[in-house]
N, C-alpha and C positions, 0 to 999 in steps of 0.2 A: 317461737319455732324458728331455726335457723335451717333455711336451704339456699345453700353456696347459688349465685350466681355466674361466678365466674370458674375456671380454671385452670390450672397450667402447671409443666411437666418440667421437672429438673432432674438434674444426676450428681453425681461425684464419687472420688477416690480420693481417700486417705491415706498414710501412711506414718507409722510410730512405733516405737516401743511398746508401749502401753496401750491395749483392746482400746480403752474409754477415748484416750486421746485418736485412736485413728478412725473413730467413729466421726469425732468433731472435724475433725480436718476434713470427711468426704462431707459431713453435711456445709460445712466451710465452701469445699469447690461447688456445692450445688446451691450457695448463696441464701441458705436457710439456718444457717449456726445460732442467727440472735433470736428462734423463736422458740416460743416451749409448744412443744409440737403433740400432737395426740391423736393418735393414730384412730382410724377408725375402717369398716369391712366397706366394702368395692362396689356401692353404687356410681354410676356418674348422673348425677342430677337430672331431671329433664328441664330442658330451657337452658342449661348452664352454658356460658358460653366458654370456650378455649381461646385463651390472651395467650402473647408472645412469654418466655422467660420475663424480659427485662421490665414488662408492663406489669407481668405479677409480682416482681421483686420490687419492684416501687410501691406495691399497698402496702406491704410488710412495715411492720413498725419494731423496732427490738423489744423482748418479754409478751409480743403479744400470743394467747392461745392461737393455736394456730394448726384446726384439724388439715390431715392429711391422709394420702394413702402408699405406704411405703414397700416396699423391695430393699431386703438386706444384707447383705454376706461378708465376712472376716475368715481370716487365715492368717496364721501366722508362719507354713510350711511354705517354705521356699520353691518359687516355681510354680504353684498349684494355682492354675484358673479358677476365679471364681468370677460371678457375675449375679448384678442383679437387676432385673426391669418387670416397667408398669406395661401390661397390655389395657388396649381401650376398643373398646364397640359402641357404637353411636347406632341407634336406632333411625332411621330416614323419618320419621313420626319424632320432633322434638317434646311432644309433651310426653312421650314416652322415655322413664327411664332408660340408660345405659348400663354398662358391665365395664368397672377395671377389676383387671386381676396381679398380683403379684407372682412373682415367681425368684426364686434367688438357690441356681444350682452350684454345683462345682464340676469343673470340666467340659461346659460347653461353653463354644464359642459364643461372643453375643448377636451374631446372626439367630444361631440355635435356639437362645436362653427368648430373645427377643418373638421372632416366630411363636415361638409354645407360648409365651404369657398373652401374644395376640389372639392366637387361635381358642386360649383358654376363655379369655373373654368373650369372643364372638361364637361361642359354643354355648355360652350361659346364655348368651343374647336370643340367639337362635333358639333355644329350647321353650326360653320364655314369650320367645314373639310366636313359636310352634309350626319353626319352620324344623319339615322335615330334611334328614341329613343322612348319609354315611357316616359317622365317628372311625372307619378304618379308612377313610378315602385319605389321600394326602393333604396339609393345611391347604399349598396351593389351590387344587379342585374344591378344595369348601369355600374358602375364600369367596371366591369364583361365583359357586352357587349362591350362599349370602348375599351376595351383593346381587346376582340377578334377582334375587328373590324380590328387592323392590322393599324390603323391609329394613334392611339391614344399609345405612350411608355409610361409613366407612369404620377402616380399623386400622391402628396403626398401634406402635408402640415406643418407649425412650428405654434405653437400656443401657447399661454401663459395667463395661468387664474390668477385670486387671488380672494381675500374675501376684502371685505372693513375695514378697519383696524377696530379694535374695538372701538375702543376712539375717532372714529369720522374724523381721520387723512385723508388729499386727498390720496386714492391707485389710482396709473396708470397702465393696460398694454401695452405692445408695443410688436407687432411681427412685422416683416423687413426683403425687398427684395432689399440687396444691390445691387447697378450696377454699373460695374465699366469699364473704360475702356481696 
């Protein structure tokens, strides 16, 4: 049975002619290119710990599998914001699982894109831990409450926008929840 111990958050932006290569160039800036990557749905481990980038990119080994949990957008329309990021909820109880979630729009800032994929997280968390909520109140105000609730340690998120290259080129983003053993 494999349950990651560790974890840790990267990003990047692409850019190329070709979809496939501006995929490799964002996974390239977010220092994940040499792994065969295989995605998997949005728990965060309980116990797992959160290591720095440069401490998670040192276990990486090139060709190694390498599960992950990914946020992903392309365009090749000139101009068009696109964005993609990892939200994360941490339960204050470590042996209790967490929530990332994905999120990858077009046209919102990554303040925006960032927020919604946190709140989307800490909205799975909350329901799960049964903590009562508003769903119309603003993230702010949930936030807020989550966290008094004493249940919910923090939430945070990595997100990564761009514009569509101007001359028409495929832009990728990629934000990423590595896992590692």
């Amino acid at each position: 049975m494999f349950v990651p111990t560790k974890i840790f958050f990267t990003k990047g932006v692409g850019r190329h002619k070709d979809y496939l290569q501006s995929f490799e160039l964002a996974l390239r800036g977010a220092g994940i290119e040499k792994c065969n990557l295989v995605t998997v749905s949005s728990i965060y481990p309980p116990k797992c710990k959160r290591v720095s980038q440069t401490e998670g990119l040192k276990a990486l080994e090139p060709g190694q599998i390498t599960f992950c949990v990914m946020a992903r957008n392309a365009t090749n329309e000139p101009n068009r914001l696109i964005a993609s990021s990892i939200g994360c909820a941490q339960a204050a109880d470590e042996s209790q699982y967490g929530y990332l979630s994905e999120h990858h729009p077009f046209g919102e800032t990554e303040e925006k894109c960032g927020d919604y994929a946190e709140d989307l997280a800490a909205t799975m968390l909350a329901t799960t831990l049964g903590i009562e909520f508003d769903p119309n109140v603003a993230w702010d105000e949930r936030e807020l409450h989550f966290k008094l609730s004493g249940k919910i340690l923090k939430t945070y998120n990595v997100t990564q926008s761009a514009e569509g290259d101007k001359d028409g080129k495929w832009t990728t983003t990629v934000a990423v929840a590595v896992l590692l053993p």
